[in-house]
PyMOL CGO cylinders between C-alpha atoms (Angstrom):
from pymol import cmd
from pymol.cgo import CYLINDER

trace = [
    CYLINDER, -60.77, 33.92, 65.79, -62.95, 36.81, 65.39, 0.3, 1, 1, 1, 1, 1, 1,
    CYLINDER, -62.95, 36.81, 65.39, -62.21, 39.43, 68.69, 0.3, 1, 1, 1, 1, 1, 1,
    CYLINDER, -62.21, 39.43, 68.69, -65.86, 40.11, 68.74, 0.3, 1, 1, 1, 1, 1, 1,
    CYLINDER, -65.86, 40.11, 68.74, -69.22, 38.49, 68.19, 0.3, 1, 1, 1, 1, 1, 1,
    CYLINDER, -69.22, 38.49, 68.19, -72.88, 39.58, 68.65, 0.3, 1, 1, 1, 1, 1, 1,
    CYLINDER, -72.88, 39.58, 68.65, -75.99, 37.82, 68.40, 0.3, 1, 1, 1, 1, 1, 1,
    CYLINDER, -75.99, 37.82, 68.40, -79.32, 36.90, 70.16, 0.3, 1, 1, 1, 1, 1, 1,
    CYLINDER, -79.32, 36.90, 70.16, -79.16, 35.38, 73.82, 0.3, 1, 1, 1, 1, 1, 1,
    CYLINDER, -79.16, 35.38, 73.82, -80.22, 31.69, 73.93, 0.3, 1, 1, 1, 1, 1, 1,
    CYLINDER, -80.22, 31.69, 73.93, -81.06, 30.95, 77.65, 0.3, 1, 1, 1, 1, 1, 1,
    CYLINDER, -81.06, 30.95, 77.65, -80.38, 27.23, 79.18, 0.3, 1, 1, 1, 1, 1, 1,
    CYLINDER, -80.38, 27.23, 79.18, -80.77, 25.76, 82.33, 0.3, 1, 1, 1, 1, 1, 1,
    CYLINDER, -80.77, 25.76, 82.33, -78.51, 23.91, 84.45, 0.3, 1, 1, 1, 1, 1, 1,
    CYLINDER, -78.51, 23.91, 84.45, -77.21, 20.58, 83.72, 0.3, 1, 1, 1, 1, 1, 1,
    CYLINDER, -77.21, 20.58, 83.72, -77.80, 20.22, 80.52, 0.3, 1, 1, 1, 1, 1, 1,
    CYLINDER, -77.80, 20.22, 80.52, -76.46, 17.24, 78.84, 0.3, 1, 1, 1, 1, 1, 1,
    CYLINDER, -76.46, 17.24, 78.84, -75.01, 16.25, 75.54, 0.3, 1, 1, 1, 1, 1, 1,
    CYLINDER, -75.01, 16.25, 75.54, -77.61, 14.42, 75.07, 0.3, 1, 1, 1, 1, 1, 1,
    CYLINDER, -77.61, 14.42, 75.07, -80.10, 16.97, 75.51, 0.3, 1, 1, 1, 1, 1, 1,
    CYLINDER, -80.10, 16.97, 75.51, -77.84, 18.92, 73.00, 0.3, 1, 1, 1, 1, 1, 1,
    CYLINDER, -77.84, 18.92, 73.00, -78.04, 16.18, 70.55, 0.3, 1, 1, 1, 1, 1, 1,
    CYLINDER, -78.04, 16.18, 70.55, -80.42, 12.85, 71.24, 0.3, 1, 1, 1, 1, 1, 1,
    CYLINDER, -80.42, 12.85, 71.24, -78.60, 9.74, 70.87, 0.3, 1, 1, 1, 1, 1, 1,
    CYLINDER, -78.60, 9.74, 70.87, -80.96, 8.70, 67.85, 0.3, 1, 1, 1, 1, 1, 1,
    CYLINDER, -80.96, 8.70, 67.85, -79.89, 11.30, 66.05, 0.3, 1, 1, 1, 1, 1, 1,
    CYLINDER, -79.89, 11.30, 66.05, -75.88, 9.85, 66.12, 0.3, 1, 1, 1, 1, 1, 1,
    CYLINDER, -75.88, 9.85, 66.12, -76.32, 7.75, 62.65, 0.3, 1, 1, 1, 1, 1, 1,
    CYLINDER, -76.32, 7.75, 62.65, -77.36, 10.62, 60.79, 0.3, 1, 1, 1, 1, 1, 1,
    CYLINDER, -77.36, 10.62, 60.79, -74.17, 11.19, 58.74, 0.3, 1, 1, 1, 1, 1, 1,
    CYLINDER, -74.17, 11.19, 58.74, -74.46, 14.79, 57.60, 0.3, 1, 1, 1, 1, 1, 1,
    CYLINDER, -74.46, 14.79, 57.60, -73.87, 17.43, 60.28, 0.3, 1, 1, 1, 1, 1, 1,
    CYLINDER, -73.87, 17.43, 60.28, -76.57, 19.95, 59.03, 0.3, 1, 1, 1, 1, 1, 1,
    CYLINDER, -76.57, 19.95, 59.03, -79.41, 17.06, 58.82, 0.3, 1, 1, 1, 1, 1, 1,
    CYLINDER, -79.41, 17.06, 58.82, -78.47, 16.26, 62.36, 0.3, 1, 1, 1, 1, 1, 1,
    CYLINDER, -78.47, 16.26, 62.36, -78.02, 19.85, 63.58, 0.3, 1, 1, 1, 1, 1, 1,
    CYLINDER, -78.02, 19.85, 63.58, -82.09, 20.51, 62.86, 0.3, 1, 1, 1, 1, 1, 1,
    CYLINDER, -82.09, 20.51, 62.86, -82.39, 18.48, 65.62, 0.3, 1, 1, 1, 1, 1, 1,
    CYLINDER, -82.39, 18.48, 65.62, -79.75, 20.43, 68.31, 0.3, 1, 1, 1, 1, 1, 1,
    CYLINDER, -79.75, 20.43, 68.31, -81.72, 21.24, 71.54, 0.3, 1, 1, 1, 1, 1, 1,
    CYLINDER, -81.72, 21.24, 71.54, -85.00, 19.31, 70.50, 0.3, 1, 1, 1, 1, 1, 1,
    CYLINDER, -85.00, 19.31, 70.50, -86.21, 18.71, 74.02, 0.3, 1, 1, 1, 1, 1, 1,
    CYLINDER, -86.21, 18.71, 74.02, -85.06, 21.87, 76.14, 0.3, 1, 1, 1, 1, 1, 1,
    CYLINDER, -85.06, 21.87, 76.14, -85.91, 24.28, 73.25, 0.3, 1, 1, 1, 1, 1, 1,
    CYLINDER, -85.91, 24.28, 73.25, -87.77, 23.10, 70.59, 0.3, 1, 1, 1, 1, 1, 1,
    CYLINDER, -87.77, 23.10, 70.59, -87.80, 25.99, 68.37, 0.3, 1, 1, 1, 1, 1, 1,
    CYLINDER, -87.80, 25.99, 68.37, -83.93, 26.76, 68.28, 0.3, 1, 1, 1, 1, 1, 1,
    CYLINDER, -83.93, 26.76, 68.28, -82.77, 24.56, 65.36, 0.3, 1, 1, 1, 1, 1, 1,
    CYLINDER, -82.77, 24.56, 65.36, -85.16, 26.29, 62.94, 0.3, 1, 1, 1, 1, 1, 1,
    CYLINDER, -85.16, 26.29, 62.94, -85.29, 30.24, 64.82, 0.3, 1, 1, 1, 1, 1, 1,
    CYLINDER, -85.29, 30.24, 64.82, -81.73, 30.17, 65.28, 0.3, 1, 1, 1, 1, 1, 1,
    CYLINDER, -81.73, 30.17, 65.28, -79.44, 32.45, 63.18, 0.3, 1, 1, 1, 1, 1, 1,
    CYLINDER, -79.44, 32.45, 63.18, -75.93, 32.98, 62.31, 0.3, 1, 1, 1, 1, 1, 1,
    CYLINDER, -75.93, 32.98, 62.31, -73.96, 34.74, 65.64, 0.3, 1, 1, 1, 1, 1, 1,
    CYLINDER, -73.96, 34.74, 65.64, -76.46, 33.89, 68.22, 0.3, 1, 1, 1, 1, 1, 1,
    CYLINDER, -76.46, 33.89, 68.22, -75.10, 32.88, 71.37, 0.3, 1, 1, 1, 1, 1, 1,
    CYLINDER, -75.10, 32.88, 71.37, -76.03, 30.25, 73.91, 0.3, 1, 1, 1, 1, 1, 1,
    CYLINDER, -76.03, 30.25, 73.91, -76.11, 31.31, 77.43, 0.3, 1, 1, 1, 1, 1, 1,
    CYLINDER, -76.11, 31.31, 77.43, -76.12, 28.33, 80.35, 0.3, 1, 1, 1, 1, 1, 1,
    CYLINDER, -76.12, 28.33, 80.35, -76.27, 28.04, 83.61, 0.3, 1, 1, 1, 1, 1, 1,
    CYLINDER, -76.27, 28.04, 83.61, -74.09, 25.01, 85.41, 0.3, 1, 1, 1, 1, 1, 1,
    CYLINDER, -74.09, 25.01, 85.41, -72.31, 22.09, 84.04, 0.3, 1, 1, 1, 1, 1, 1,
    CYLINDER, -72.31, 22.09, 84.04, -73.33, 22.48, 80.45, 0.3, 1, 1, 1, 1, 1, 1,
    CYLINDER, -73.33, 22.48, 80.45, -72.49, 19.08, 78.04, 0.3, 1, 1, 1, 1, 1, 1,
    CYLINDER, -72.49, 19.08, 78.04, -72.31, 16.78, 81.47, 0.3, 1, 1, 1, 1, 1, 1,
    CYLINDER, -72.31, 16.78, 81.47, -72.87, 13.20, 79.91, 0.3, 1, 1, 1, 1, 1, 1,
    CYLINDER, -72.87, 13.20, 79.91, -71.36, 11.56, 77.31, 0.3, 1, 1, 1, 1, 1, 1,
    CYLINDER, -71.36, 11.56, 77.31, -68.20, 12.74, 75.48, 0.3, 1, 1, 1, 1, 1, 1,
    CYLINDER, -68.20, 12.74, 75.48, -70.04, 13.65, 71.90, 0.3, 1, 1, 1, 1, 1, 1,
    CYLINDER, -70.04, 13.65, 71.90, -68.13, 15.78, 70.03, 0.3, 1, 1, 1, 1, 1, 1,
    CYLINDER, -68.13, 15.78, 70.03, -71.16, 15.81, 67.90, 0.3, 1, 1, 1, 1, 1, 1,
    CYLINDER, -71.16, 15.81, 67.90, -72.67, 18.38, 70.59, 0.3, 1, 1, 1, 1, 1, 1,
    CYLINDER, -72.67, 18.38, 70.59, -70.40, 21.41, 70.27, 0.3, 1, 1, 1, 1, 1, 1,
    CYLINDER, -70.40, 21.41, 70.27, -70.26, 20.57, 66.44, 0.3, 1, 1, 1, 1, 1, 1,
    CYLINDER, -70.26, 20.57, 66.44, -74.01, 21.18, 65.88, 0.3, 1, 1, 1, 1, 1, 1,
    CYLINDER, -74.01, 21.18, 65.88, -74.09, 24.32, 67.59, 0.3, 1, 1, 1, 1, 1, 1,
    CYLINDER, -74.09, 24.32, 67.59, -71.21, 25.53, 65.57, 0.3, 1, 1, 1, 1, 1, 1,
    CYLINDER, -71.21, 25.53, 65.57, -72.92, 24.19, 62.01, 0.3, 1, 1, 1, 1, 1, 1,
    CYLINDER, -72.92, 24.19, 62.01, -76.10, 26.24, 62.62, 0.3, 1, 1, 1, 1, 1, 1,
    CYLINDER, -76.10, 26.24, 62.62, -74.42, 29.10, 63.42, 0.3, 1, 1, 1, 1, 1, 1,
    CYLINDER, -74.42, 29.10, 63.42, -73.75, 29.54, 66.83, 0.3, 1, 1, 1, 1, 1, 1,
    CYLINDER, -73.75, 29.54, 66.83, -70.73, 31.87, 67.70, 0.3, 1, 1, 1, 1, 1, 1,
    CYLINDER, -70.73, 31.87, 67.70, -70.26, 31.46, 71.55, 0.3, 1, 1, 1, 1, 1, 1,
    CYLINDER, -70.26, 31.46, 71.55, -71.07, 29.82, 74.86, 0.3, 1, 1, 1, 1, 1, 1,
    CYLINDER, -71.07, 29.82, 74.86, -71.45, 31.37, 77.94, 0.3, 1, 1, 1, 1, 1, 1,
    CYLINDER, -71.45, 31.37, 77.94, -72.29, 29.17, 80.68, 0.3, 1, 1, 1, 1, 1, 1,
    CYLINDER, -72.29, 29.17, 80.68, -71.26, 29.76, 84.38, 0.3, 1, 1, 1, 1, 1, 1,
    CYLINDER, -71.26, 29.76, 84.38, -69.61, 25.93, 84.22, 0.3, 1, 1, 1, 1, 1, 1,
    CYLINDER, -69.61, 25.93, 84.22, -69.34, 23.28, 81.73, 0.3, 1, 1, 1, 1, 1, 1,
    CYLINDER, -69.34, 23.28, 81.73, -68.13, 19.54, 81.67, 0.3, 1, 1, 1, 1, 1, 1,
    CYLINDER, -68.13, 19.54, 81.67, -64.59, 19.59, 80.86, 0.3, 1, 1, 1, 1, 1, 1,
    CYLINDER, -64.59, 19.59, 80.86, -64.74, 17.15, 77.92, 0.3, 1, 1, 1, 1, 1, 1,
    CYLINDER, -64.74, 17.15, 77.92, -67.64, 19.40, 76.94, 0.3, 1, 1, 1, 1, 1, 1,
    CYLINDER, -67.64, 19.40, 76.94, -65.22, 22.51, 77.07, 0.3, 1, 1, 1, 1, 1, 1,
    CYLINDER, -65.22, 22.51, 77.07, -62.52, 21.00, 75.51, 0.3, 1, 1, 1, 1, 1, 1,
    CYLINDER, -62.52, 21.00, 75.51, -64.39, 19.82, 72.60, 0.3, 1, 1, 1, 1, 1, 1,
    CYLINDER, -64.39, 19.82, 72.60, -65.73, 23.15, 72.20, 0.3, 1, 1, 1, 1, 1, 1,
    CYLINDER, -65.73, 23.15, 72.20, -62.08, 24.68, 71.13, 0.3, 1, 1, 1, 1, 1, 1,
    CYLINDER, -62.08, 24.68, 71.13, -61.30, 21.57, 69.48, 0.3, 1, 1, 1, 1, 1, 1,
    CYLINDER, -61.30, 21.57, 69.48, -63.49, 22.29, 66.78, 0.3, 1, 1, 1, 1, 1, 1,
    CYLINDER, -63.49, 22.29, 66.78, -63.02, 26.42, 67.14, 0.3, 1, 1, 1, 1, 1, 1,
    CYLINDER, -63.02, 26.42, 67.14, -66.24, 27.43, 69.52, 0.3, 1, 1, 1, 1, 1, 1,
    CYLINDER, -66.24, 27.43, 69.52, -65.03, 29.85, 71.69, 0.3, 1, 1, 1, 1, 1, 1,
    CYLINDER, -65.03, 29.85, 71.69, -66.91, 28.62, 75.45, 0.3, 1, 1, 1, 1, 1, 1,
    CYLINDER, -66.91, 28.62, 75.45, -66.38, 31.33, 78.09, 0.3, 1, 1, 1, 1, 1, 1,
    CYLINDER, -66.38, 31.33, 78.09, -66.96, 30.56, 81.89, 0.3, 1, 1, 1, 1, 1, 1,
    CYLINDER, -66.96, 30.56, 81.89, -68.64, 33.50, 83.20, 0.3, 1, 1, 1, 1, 1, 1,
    CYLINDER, -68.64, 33.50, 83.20, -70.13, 33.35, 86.90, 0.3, 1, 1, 1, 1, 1, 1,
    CYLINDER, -70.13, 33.35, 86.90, -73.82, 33.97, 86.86, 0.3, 1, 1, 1, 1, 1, 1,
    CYLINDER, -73.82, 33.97, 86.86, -74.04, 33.79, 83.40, 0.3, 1, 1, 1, 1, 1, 1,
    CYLINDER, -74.04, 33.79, 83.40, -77.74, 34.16, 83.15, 0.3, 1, 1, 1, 1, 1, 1,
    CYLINDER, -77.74, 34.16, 83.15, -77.52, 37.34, 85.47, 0.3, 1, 1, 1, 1, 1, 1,
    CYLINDER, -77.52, 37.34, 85.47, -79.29, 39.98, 83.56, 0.3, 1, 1, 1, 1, 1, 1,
    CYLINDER, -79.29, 39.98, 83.56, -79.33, 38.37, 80.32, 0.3, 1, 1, 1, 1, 1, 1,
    CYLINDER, -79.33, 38.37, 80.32, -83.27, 37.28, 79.08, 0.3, 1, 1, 1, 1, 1, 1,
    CYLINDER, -83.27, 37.28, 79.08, -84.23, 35.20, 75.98, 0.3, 1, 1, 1, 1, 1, 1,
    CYLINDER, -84.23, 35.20, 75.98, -83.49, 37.19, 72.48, 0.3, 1, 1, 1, 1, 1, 1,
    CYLINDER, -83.49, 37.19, 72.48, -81.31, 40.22, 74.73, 0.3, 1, 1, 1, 1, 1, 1,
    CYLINDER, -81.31, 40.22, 74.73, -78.84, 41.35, 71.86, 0.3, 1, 1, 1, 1, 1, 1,
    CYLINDER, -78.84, 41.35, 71.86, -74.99, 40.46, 73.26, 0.3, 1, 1, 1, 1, 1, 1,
    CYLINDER, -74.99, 40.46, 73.26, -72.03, 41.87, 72.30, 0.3, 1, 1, 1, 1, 1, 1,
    CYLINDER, -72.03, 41.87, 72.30, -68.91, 39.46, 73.22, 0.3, 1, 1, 1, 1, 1, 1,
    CYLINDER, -68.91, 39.46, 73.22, -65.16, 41.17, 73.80, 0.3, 1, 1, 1, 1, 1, 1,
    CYLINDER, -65.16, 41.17, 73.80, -63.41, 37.47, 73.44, 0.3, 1, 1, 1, 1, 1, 1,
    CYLINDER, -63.41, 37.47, 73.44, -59.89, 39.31, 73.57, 0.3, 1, 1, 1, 1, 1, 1,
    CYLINDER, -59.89, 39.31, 73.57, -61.30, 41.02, 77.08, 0.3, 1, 1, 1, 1, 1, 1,
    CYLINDER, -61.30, 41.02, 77.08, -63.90, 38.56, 78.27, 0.3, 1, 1, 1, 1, 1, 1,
    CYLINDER, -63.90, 38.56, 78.27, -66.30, 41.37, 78.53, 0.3, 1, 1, 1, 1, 1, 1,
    CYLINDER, -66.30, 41.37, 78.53, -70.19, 39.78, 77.96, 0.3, 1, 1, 1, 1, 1, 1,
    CYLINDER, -70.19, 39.78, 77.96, -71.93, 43.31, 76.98, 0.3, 1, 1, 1, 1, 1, 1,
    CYLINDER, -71.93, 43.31, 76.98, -76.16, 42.93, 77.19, 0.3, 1, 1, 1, 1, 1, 1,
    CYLINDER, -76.16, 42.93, 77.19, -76.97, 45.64, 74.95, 0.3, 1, 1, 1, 1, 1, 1,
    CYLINDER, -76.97, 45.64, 74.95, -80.67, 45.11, 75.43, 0.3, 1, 1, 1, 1, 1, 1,
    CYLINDER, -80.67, 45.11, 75.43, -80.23, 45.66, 79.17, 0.3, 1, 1, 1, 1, 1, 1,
    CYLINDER, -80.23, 45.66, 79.17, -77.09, 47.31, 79.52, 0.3, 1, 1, 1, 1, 1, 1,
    CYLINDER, -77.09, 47.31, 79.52, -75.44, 44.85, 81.89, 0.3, 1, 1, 1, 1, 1, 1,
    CYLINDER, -75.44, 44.85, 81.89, -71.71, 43.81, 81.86, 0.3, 1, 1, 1, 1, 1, 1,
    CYLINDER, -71.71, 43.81, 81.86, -70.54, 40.60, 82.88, 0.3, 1, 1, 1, 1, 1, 1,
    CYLINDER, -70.54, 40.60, 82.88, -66.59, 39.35, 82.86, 0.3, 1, 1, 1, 1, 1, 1,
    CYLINDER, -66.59, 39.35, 82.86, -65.55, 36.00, 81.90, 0.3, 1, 1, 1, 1, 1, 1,
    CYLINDER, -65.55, 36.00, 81.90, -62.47, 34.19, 83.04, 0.3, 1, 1, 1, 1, 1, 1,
    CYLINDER, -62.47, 34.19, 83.04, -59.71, 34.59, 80.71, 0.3, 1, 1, 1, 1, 1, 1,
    CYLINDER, -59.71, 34.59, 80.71, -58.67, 32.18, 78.08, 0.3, 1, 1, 1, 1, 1, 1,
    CYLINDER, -58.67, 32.18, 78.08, -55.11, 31.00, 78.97, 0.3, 1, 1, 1, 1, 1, 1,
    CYLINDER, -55.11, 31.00, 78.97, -52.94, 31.66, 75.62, 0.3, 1, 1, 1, 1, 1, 1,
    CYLINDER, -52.94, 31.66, 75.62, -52.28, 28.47, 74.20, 0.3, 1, 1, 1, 1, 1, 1,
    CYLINDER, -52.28, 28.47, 74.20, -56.56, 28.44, 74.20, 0.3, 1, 1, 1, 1, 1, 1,
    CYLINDER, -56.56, 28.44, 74.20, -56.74, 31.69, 72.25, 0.3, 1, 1, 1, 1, 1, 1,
    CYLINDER, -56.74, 31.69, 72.25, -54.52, 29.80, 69.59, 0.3, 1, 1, 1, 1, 1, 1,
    CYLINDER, -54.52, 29.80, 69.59, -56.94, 27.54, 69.19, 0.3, 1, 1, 1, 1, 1, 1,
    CYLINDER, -56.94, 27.54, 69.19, -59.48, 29.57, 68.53, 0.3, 1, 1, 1, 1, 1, 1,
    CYLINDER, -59.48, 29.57, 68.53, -57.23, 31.54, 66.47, 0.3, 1, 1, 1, 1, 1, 1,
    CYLINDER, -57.23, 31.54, 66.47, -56.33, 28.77, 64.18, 0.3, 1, 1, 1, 1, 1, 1,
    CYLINDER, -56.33, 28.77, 64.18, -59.96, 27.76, 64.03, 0.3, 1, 1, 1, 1, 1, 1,
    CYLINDER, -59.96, 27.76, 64.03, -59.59, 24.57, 65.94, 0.3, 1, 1, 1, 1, 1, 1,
    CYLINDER, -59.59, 24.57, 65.94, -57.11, 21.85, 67.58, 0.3, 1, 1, 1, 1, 1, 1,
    CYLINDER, -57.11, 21.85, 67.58, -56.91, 20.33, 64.01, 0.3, 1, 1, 1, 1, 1, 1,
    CYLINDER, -56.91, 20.33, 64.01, -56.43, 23.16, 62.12, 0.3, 1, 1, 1, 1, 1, 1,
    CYLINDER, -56.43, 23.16, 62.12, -53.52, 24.33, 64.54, 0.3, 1, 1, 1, 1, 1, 1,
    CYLINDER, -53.52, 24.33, 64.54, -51.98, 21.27, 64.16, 0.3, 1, 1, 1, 1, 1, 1,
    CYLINDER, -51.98, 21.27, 64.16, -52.06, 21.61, 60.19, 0.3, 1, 1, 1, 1, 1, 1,
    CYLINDER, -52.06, 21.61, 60.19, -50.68, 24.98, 60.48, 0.3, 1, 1, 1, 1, 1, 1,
    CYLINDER, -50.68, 24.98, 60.48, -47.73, 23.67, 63.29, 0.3, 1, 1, 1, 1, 1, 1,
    CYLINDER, -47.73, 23.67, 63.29, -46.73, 20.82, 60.98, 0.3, 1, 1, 1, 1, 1, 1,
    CYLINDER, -46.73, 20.82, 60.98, -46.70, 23.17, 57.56, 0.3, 1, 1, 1, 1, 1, 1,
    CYLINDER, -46.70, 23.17, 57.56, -44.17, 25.67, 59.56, 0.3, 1, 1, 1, 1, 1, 1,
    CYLINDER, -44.17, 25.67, 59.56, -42.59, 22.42, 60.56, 0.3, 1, 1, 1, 1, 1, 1,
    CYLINDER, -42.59, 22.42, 60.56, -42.25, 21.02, 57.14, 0.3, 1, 1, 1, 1, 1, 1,
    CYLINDER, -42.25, 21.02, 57.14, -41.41, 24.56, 55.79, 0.3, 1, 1, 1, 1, 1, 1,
    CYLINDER, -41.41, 24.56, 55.79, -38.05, 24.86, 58.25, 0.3, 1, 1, 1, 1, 1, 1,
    CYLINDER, -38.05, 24.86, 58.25, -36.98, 21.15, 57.59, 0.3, 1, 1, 1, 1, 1, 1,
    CYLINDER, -36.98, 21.15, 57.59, -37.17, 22.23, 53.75, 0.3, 1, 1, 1, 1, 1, 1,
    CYLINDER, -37.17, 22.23, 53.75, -35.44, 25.60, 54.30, 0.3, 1, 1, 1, 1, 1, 1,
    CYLINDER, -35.44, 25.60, 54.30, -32.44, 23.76, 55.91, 0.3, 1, 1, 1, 1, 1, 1,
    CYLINDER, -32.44, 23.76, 55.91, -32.16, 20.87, 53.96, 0.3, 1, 1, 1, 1, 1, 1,
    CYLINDER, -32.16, 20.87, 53.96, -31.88, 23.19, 51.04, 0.3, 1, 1, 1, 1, 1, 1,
    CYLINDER, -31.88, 23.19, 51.04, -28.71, 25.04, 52.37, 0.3, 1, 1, 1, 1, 1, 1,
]
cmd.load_cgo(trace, "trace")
């Protein structure tokens, strides 16, 4: 996990859904860059093809409410999207975020200050959401540890891979005594 990212502000409304993230249609498509052109087709129509590598979605309530998609979080990540900031999210939502190594930070009035294409600078370490453009500070709630790991190791997954090769690296240290 990088400590810090910076990017442009994406702005979001409340409640939206994974399927506003990603329209059911779009589920078959096999390849996740084919079916990330299509991320946020009907509440912002221009992101897939304006957005670049660090920019950062900012939401208002109960972001990725609806079905349990992993698919969501994942296009955001494959275009290039280094954090969330929404003031809530669905939990499954949340979760899914980390599982796959987007860092999602809960930050009360996230969209306080913070306009369309405002340059952020994200502390993830300190939870400190910096608005360069506008010079406004907001705090996030902190990421309990065992959620920074996650991040750290670039995903649930990947954590797992790198528990088990410690694992397997022990078991073969002893059994070679």
């Amino acid at each position: 996990m990088m400590d810090t990212v910076s990017g442009r502000a994406w702005i979001l409304g409340d409640n939206i859904d994974t399927d506003q993230i990603i329209q059911g249609k779009y589920l078959t498509v096999l390849d996740y860059a084919e079916m990330a052109r299509h991320a946020l087709e009907i509440p912002l129509p221009r992101f897939a093809k304006e957005v670049r590598v660090g920019d950062i979605l900012v939401s208002g309530r109960n972001l990725g409410g609806g079905s349990s998609r992993e698919e969501a979080p994942r296009v955001l990540k494959q275009l290039g999207v280094s954090c969330i900031v929404a003031e809530s999210y669905a939990r499954i939502f949340y979760r899914n975020c980390f599982n796959i190594g987007l860092p999602a930070l809960i930050v009360p009035d996230a969209r306080q200050g913070v306009e369309q294409g405002d340059h952020l600078d994200i502390d993830l370490r300190r939870g400190l959401v910096s608005n360069v453009t506008r010079g406004v500070v907001l705090t996030a709630r902190p990421l309990p540890a065992f959620m920074v790991r996650i991040l750290e190791a670039g995903g649930a997954v990947e954590l797992y891979k790198s528990a088990r090769r410690v694992a397997e690296k022990e078991t073969t240290t002893k059994t070679d005594k």
